[in-house]
N, C-alpha and C positions, 0 to 999 in steps of 0.2 A: 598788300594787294599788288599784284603782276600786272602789269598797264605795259607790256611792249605787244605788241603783234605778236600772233604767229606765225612761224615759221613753215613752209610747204616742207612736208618731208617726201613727196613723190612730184617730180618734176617730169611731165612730157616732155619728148627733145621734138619726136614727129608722131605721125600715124603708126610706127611700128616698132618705138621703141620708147621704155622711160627709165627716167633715173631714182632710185630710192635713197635720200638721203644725201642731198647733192649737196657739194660745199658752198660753205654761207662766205658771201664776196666782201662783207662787211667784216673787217677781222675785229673789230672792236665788240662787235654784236658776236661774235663768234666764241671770241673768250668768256663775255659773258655767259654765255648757254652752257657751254662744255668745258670751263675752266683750263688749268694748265694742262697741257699736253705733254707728257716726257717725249723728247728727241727720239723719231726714228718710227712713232704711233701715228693713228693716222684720227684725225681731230673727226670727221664725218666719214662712212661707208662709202658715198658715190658711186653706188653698183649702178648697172646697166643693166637692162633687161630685153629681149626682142620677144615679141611677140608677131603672130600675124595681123593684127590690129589694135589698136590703141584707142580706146575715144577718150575725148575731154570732156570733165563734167558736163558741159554743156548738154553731149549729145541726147536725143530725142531715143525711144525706144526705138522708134520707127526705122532712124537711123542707123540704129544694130543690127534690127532685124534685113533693112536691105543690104547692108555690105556683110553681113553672115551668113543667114538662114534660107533666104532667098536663093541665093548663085545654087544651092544644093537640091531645089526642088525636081529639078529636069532629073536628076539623075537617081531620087529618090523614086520618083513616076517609074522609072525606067526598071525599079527592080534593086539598084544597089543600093547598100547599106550606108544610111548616112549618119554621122554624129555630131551636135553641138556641143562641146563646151563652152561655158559662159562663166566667168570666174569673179568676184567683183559685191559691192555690198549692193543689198538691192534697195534702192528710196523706198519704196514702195511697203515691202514687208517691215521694214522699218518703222515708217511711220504706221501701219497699222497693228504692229505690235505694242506700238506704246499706247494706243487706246485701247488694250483691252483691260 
């Protein structure tokens, strides 16, 4: 049986950027996970990513929808072409997938 924690494999740094796979500061936890590393390889990815927004699990829909979809209404009224992308797993379809 596996009884240590899990490990965050995506770390927010802010609002507009995150890291996938950020190196573990525990190096004893670290060999454990991903074993011997030959010299010169690199033990975690620690990519960065920018986006123009980032939210933390926490955030609320509500919260999406006003710092995205909101700022673009004035200009949708107006005639110009506007687009959401929204990238991300959805709680929502989730959880009601699994009750069917």
């Amino acid at each position: 049986m596996h009884t240590t924690a899990l490990r965050n494999i995506v770390n927010i740094i802010d609002d507009r950027i995150l890291c996938f796979d950020p190196d573990e500061k525990d190096k004893a936890r670290a060999f454990i996970e991903r074993g011997f590393v030959p010299p010169g390889t690199k033990r975690y990815k620690d990519r960065r990513f920018m986006f123009d927004r980032v939210f933390a699990h926490e955030a609320r829909q509500a919260d999406v929808y006003e710092a995205t979809a909101q700022p673009l209404l004035n200009g949708l009224l107006d005639g110009y072409n506007t687009t959401v992308l929204a990238y991300g797993v959805s709680f929502i379809l989730s959880q009601n997938v699994s009750k069917i």
